[in-house]
N, CA, C and O atoms as a CHARMM CRD file, in Angstrom:
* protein
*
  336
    1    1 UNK  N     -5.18100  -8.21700  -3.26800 PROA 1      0.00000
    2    1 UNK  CA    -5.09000  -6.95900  -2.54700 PROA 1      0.00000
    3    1 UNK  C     -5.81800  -7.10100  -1.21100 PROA 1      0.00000
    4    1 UNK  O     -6.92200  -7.64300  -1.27800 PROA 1      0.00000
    5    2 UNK  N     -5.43800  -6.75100  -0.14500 PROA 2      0.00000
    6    2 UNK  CA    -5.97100  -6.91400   0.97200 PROA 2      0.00000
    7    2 UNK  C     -6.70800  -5.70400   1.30000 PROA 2      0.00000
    8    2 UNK  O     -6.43500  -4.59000   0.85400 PROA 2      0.00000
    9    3 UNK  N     -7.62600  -5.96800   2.07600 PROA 3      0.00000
   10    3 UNK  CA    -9.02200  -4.88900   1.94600 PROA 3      0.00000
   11    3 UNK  C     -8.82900  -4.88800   3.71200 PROA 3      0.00000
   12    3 UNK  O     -8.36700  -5.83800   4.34400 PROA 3      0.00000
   13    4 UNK  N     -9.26800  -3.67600   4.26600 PROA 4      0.00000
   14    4 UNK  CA    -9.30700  -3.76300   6.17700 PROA 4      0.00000
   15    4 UNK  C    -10.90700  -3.19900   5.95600 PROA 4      0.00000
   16    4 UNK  O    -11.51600  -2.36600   5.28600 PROA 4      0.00000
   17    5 UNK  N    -11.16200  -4.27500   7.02600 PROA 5      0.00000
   18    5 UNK  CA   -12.87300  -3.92500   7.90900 PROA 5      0.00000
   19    5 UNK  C    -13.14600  -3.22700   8.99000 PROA 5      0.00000
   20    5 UNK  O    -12.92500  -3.75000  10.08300 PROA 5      0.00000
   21    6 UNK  N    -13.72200  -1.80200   8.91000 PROA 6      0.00000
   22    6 UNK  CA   -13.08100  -0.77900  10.33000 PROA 6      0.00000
   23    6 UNK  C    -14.19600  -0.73600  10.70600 PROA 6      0.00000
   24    6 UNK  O    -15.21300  -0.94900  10.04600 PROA 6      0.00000
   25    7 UNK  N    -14.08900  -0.42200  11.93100 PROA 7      0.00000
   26    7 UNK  CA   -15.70100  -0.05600  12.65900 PROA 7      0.00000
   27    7 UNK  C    -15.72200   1.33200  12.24700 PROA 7      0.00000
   28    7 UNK  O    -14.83400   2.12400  11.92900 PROA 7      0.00000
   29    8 UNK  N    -17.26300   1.42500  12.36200 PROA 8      0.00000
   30    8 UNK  CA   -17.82100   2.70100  11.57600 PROA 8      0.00000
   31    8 UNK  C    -17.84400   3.60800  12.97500 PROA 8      0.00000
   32    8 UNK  O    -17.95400   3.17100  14.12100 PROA 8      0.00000
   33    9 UNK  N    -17.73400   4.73600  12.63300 PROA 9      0.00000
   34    9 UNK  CA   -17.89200   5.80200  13.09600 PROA 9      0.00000
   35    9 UNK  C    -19.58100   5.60900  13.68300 PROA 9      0.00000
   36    9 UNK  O    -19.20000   5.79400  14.83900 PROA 9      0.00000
   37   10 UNK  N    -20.68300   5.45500  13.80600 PROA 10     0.00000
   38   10 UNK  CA   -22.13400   5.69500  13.89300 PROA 10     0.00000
   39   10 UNK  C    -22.07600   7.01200  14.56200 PROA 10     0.00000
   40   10 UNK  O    -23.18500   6.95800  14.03000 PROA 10     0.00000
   41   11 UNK  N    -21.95100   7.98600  15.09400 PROA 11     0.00000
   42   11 UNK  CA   -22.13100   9.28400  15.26500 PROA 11     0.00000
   43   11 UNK  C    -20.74800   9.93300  16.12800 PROA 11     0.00000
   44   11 UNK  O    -19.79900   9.33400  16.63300 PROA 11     0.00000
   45   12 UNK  N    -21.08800  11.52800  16.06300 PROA 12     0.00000
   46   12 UNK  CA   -20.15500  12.07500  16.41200 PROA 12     0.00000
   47   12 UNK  C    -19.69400  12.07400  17.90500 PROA 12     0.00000
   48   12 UNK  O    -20.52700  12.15700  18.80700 PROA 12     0.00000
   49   13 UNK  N    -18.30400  11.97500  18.16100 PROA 13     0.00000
   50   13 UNK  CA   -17.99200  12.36100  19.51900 PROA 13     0.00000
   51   13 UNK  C    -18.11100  11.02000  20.12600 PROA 13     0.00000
   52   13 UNK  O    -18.30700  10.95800  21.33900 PROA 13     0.00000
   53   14 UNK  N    -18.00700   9.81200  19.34500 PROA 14     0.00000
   54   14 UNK  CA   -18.06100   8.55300  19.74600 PROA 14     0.00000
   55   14 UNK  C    -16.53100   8.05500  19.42600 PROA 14     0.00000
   56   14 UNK  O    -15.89800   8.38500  18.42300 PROA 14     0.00000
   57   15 UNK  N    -15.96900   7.02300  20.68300 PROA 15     0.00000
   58   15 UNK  CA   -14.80300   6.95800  20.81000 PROA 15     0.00000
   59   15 UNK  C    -14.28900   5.30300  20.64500 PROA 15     0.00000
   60   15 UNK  O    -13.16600   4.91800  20.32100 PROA 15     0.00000
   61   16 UNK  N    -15.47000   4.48800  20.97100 PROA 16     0.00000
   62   16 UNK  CA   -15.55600   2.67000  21.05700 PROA 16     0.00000
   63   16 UNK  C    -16.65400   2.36500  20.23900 PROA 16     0.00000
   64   16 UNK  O    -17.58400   3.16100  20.10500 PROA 16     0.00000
   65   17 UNK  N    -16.61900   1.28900  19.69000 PROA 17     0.00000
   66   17 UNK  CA   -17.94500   0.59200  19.55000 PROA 17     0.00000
   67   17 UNK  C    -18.21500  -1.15400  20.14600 PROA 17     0.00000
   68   17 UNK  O    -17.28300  -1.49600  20.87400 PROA 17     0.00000
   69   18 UNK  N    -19.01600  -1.97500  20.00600 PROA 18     0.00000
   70   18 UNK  CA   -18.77400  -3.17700  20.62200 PROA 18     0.00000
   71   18 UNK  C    -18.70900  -3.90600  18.69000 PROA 18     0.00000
   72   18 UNK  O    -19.07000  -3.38900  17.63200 PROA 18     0.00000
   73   19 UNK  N    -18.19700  -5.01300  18.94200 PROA 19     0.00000
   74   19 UNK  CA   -17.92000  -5.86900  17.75500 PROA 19     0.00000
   75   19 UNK  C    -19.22300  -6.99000  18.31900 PROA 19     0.00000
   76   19 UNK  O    -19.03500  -7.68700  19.31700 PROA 19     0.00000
   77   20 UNK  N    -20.13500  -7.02400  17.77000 PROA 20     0.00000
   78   20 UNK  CA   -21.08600  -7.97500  18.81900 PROA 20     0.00000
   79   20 UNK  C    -21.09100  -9.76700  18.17300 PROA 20     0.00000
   80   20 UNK  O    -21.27200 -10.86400  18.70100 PROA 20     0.00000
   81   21 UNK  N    -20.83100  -9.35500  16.97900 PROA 21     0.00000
   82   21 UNK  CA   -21.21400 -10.83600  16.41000 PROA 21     0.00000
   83   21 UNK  C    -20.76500 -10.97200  14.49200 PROA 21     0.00000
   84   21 UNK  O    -21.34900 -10.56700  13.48700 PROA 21     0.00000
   85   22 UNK  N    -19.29500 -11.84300  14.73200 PROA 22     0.00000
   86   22 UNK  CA   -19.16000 -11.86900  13.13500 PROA 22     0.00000
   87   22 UNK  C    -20.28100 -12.85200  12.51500 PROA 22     0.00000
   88   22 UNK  O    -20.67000 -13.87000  13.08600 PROA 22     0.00000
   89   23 UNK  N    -20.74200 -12.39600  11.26000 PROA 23     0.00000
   90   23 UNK  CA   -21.76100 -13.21200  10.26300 PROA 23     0.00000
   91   23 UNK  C    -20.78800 -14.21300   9.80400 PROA 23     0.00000
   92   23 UNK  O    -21.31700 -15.31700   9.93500 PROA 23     0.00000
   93   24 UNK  N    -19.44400 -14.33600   9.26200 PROA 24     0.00000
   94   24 UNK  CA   -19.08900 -15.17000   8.73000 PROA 24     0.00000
   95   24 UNK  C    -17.60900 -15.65900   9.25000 PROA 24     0.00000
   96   24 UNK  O    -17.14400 -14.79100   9.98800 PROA 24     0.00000
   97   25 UNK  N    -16.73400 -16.76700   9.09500 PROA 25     0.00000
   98   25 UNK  CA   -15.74200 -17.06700   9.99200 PROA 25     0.00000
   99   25 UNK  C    -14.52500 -16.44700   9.00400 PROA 25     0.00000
  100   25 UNK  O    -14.59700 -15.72200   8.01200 PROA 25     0.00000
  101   26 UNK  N    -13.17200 -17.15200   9.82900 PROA 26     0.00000
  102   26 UNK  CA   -12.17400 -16.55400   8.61100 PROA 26     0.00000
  103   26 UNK  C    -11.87500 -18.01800   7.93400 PROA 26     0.00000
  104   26 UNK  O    -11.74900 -19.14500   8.41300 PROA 26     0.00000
  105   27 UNK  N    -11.81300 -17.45200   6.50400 PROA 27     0.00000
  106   27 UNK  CA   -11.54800 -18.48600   5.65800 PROA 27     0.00000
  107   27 UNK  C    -12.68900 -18.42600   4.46900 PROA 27     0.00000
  108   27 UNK  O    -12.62300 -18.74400   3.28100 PROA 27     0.00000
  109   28 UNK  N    -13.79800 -17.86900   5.29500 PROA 28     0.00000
  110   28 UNK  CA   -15.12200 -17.83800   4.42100 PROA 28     0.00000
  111   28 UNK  C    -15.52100 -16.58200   3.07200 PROA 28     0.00000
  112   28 UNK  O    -15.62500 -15.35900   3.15700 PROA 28     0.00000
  113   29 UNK  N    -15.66300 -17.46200   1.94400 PROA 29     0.00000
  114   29 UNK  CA   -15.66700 -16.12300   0.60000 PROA 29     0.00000
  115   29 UNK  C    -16.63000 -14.82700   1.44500 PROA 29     0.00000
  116   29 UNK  O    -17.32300 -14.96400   2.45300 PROA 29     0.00000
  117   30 UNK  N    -16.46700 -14.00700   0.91200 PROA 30     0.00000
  118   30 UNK  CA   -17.15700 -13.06100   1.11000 PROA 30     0.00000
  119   30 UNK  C    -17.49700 -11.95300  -0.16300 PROA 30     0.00000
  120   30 UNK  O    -16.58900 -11.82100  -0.98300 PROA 30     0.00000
  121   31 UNK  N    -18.55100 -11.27800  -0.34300 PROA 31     0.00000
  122   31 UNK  CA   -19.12600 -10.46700  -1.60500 PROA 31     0.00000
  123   31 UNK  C    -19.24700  -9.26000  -1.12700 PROA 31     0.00000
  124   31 UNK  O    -19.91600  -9.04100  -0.11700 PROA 31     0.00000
  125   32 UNK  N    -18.42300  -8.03700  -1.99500 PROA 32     0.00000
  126   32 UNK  CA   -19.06500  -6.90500  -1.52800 PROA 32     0.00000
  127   32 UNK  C    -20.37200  -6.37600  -1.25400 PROA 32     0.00000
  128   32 UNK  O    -21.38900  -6.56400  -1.92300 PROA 32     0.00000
  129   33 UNK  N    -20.25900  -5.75900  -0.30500 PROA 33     0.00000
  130   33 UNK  CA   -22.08600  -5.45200   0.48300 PROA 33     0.00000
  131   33 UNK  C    -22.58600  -6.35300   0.73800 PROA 33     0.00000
  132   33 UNK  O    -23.80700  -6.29100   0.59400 PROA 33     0.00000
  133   34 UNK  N    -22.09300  -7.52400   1.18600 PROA 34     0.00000
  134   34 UNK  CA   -22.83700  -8.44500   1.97500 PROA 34     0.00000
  135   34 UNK  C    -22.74800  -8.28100   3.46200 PROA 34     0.00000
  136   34 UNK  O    -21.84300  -7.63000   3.98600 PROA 34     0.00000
  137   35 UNK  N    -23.52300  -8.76800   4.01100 PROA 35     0.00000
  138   35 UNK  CA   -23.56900  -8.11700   5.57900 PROA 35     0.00000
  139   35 UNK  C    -22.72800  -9.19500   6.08800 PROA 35     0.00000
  140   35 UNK  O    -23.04100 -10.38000   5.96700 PROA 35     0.00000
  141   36 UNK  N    -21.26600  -8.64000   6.86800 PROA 36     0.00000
  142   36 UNK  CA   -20.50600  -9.31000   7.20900 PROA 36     0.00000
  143   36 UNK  C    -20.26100  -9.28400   8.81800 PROA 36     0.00000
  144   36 UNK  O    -19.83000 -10.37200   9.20000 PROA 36     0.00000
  145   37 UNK  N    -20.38300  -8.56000   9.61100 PROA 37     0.00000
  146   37 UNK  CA   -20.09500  -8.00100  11.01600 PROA 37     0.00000
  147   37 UNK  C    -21.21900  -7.30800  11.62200 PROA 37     0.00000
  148   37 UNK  O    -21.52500  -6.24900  11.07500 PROA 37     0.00000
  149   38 UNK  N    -22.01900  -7.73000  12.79900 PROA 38     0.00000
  150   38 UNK  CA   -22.88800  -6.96600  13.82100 PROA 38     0.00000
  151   38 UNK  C    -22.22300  -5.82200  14.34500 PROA 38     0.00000
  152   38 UNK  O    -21.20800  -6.23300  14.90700 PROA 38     0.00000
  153   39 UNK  N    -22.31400  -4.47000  14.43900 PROA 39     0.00000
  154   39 UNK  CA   -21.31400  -3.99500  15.76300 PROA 39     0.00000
  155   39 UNK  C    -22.17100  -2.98700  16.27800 PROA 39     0.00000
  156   39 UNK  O    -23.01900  -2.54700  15.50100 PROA 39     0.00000
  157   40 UNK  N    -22.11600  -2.47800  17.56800 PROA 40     0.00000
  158   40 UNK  CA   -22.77100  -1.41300  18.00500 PROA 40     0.00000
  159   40 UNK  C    -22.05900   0.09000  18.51800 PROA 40     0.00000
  160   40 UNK  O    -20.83400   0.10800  18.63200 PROA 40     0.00000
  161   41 UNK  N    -22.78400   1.23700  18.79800 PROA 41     0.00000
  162   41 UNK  CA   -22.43500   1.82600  19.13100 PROA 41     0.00000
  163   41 UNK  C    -23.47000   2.41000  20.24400 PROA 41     0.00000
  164   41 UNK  O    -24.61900   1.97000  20.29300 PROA 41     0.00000
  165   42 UNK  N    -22.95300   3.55100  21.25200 PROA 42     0.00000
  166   42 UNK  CA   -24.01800   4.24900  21.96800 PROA 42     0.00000
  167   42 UNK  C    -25.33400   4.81000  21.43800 PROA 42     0.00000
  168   42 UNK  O    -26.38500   5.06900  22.02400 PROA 42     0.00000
  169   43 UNK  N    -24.92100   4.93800  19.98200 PROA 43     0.00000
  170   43 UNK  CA   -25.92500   5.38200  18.99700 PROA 43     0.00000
  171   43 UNK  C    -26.62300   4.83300  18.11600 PROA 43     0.00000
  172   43 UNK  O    -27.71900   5.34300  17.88600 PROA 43     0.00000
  173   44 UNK  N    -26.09100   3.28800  17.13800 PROA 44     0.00000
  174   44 UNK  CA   -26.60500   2.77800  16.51600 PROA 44     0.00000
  175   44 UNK  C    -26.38200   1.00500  16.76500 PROA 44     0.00000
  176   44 UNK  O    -25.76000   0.56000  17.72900 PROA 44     0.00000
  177   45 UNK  N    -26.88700   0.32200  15.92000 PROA 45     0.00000
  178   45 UNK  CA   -26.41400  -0.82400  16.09600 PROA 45     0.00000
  179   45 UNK  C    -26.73200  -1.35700  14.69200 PROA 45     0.00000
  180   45 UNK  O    -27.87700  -1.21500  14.26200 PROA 45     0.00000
  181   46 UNK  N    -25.54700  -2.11900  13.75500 PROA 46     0.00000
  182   46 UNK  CA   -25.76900  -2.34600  12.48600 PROA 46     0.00000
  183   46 UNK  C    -25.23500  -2.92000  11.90600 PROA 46     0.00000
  184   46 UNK  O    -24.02100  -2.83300  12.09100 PROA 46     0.00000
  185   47 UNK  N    -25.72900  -3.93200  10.77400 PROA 47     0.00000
  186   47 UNK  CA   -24.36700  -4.22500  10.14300 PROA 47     0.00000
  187   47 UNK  C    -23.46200  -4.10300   9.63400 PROA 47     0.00000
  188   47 UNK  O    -23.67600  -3.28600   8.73800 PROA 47     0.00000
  189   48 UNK  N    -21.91200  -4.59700   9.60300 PROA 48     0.00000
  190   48 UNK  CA   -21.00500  -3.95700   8.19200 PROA 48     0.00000
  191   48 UNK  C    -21.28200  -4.76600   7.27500 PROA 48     0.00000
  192   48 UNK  O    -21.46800  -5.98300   7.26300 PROA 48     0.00000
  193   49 UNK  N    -21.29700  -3.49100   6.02700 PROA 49     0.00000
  194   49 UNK  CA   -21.20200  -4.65600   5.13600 PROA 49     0.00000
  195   49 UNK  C    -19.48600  -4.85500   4.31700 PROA 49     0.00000
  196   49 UNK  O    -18.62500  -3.98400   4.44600 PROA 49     0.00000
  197   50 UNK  N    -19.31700  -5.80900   3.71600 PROA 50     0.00000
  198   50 UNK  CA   -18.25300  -6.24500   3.04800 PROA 50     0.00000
  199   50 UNK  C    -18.06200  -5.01500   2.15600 PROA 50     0.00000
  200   50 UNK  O    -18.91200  -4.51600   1.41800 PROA 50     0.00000
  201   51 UNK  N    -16.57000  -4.54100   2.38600 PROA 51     0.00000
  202   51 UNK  CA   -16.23800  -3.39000   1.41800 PROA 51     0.00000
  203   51 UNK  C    -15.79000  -3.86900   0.18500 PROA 51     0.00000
  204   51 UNK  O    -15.69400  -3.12900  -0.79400 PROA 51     0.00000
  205   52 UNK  N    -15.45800  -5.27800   0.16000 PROA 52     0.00000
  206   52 UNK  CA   -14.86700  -5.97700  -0.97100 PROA 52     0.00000
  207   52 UNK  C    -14.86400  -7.48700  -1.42000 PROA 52     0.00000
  208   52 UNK  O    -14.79600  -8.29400  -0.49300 PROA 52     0.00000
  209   53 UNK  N    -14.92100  -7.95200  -2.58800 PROA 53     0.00000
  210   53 UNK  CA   -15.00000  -9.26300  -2.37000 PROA 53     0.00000
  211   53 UNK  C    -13.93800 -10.13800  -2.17300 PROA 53     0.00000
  212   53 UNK  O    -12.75500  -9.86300  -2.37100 PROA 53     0.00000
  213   54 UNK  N    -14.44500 -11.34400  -1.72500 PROA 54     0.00000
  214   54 UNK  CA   -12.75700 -12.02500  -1.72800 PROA 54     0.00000
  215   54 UNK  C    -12.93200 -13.24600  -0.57100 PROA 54     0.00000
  216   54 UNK  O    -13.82100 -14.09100  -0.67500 PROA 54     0.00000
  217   55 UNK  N    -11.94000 -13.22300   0.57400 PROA 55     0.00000
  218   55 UNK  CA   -11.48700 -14.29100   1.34600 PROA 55     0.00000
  219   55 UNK  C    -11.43900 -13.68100   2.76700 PROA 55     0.00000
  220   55 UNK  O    -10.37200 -13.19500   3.14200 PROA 55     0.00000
  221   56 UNK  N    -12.61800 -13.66800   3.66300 PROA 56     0.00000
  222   56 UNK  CA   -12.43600 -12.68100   4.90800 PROA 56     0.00000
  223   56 UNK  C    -11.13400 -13.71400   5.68200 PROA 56     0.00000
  224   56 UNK  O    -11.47100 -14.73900   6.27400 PROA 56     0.00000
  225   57 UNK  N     -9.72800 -13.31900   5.59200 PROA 57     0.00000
  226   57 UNK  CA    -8.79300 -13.93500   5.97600 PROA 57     0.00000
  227   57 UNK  C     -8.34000 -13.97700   7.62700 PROA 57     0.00000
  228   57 UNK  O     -7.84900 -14.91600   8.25500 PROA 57     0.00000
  229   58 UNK  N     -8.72300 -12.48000   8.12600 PROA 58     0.00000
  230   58 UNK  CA    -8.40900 -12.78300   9.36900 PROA 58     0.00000
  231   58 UNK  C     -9.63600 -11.38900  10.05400 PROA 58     0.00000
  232   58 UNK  O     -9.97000 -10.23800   9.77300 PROA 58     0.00000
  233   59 UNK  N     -9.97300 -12.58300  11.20100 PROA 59     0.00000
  234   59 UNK  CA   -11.07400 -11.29300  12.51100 PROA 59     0.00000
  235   59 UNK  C     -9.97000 -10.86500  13.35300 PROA 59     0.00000
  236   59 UNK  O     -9.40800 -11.67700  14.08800 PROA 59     0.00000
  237   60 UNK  N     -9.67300  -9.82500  13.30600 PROA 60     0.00000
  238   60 UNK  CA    -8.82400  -8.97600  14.34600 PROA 60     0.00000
  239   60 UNK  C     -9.69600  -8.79700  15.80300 PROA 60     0.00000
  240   60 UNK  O     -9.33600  -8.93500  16.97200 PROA 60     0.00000
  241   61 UNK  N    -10.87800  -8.46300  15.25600 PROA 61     0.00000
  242   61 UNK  CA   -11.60400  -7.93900  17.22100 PROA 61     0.00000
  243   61 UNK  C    -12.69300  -9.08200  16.66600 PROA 61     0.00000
  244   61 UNK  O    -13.43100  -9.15000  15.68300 PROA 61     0.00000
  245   62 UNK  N    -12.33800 -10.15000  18.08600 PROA 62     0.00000
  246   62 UNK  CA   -13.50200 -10.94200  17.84100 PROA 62     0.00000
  247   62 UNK  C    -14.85100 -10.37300  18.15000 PROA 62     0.00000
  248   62 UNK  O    -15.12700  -9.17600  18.08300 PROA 62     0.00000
  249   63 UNK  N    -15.60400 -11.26100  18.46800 PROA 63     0.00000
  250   63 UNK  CA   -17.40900 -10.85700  18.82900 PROA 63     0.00000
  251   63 UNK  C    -17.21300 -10.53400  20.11300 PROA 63     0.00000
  252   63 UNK  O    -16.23100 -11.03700  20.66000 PROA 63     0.00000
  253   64 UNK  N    -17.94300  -9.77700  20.76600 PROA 64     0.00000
  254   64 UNK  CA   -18.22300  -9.30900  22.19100 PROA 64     0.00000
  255   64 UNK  C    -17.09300  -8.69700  23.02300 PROA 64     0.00000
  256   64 UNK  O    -16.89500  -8.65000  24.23700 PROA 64     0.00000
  257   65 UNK  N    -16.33400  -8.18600  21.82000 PROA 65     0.00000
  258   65 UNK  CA   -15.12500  -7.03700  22.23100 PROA 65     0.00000
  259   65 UNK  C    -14.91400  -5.73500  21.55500 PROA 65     0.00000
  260   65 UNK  O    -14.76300  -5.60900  20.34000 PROA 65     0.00000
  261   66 UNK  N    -14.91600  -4.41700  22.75000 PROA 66     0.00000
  262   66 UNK  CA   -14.53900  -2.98700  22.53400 PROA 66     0.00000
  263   66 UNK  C    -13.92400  -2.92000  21.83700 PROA 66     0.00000
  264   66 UNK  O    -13.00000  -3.73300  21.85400 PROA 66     0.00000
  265   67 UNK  N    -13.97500  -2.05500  20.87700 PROA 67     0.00000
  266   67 UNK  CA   -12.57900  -1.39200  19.89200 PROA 67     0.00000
  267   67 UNK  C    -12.92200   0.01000  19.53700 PROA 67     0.00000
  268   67 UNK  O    -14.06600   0.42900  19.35900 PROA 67     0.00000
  269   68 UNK  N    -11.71500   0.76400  19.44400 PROA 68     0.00000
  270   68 UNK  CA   -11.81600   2.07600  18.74000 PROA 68     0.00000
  271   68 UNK  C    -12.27200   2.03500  17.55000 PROA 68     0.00000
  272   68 UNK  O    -11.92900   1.20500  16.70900 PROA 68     0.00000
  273   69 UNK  N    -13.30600   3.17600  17.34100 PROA 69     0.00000
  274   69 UNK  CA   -13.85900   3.72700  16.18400 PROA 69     0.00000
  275   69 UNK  C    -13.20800   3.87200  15.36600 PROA 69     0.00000
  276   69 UNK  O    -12.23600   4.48700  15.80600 PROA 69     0.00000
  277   70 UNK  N    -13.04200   3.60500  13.89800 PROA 70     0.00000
  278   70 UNK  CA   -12.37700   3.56400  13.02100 PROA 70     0.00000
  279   70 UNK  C    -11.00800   2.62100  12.73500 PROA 70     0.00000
  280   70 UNK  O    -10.17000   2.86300  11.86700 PROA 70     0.00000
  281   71 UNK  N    -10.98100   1.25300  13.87100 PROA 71     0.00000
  282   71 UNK  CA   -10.03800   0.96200  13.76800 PROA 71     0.00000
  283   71 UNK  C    -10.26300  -0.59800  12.98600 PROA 71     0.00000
  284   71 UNK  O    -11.40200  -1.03600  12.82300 PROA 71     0.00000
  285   72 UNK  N     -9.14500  -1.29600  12.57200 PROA 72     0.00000
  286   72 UNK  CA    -8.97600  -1.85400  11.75400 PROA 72     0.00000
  287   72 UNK  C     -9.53200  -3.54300  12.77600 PROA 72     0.00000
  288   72 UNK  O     -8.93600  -3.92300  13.78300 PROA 72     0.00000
  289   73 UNK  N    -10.99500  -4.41400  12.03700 PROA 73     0.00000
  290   73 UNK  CA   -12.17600  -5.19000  12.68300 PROA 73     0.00000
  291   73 UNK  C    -11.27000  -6.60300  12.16900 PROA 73     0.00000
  292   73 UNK  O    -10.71400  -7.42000  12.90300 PROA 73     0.00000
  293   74 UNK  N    -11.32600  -6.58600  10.65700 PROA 74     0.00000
  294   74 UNK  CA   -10.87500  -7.73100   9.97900 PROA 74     0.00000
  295   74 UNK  C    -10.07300  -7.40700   9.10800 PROA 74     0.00000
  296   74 UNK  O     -9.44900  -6.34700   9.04100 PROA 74     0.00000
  297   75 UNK  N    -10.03300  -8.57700   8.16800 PROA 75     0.00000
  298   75 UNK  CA    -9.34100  -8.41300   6.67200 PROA 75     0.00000
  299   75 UNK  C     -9.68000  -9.11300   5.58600 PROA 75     0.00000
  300   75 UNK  O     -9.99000 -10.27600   5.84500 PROA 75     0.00000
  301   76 UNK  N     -9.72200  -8.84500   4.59100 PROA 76     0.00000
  302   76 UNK  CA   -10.56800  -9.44300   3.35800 PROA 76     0.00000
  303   76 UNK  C     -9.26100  -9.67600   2.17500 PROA 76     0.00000
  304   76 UNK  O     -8.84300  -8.69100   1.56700 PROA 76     0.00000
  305   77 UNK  N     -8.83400 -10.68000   1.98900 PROA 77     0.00000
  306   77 UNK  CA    -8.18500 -10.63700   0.50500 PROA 77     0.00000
  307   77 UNK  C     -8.48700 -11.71200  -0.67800 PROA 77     0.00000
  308   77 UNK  O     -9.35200 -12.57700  -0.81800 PROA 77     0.00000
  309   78 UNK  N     -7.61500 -11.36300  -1.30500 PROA 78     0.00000
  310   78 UNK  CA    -8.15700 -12.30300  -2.90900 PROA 78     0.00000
  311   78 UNK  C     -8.02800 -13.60500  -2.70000 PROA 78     0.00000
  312   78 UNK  O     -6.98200 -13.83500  -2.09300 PROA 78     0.00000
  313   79 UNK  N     -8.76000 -14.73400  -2.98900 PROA 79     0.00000
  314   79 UNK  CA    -8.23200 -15.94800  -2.87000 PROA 79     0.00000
  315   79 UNK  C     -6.43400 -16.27000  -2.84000 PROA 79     0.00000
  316   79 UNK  O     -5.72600 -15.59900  -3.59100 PROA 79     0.00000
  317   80 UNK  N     -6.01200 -16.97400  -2.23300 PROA 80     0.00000
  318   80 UNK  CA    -4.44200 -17.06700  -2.59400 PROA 80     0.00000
  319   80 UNK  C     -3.66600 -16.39900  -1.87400 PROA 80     0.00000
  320   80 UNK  O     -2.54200 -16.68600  -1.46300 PROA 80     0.00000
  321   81 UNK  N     -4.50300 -15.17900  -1.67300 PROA 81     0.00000
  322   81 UNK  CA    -3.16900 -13.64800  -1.00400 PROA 81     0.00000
  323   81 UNK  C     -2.96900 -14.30300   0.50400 PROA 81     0.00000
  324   81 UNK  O     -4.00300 -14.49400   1.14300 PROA 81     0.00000
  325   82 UNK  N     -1.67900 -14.66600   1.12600 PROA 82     0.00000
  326   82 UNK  CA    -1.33900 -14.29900   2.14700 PROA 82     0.00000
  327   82 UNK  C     -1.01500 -13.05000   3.24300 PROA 82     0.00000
  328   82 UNK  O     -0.12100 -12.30400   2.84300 PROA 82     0.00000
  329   83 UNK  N     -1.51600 -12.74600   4.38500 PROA 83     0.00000
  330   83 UNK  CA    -1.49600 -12.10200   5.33800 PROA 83     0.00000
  331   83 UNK  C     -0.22200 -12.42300   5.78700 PROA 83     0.00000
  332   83 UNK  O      0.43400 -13.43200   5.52700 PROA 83     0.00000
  333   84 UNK  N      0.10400 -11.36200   6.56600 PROA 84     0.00000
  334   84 UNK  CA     1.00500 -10.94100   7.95700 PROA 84     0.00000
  335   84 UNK  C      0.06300 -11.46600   8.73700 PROA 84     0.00000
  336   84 UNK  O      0.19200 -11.44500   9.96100 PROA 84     0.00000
């Protein structure tokens, strides 16, 4: 099952955040709640953690690039599962 890694909201009326620095590459297992992604906002700065365990398969917004709040960072699936 493929899992998406979104940037968090960190407070209201916020529209970007920065993606500052992935913890781990693609290809690499990953454990839920493990701290997987740096990202910031005007308001906070923090890690994500892994919503799921599995195979972080693909970084959509690399490190040291803008993206909309709530939008889709990476992707996490089961060993085996192929991506689009």
């Amino acid at each position: 099952m493929l899992v998406n890694v979104v940037m968090p909201q960190g407070g209201q009326d916020l529209e970007v955040g920065l993606v500052v620095e992935w913890l781990k590459k693609e290809g690499d297992p990953v454990h839920k709640g493990e701290p997987l992604v740096h990202v910031e906002t005007e308001k906070i700065s923090l890690d994500v953690e892994s919503p799921a365990d599995g195979i972080l398969r693909k970084i959509v917004v690399p490190g040291g690039t803008e993206t909309a709040i709530l939008s889709v960072i990476g992707t996490i699936a089961t060993a085996g599962e192929e991506i689009d």
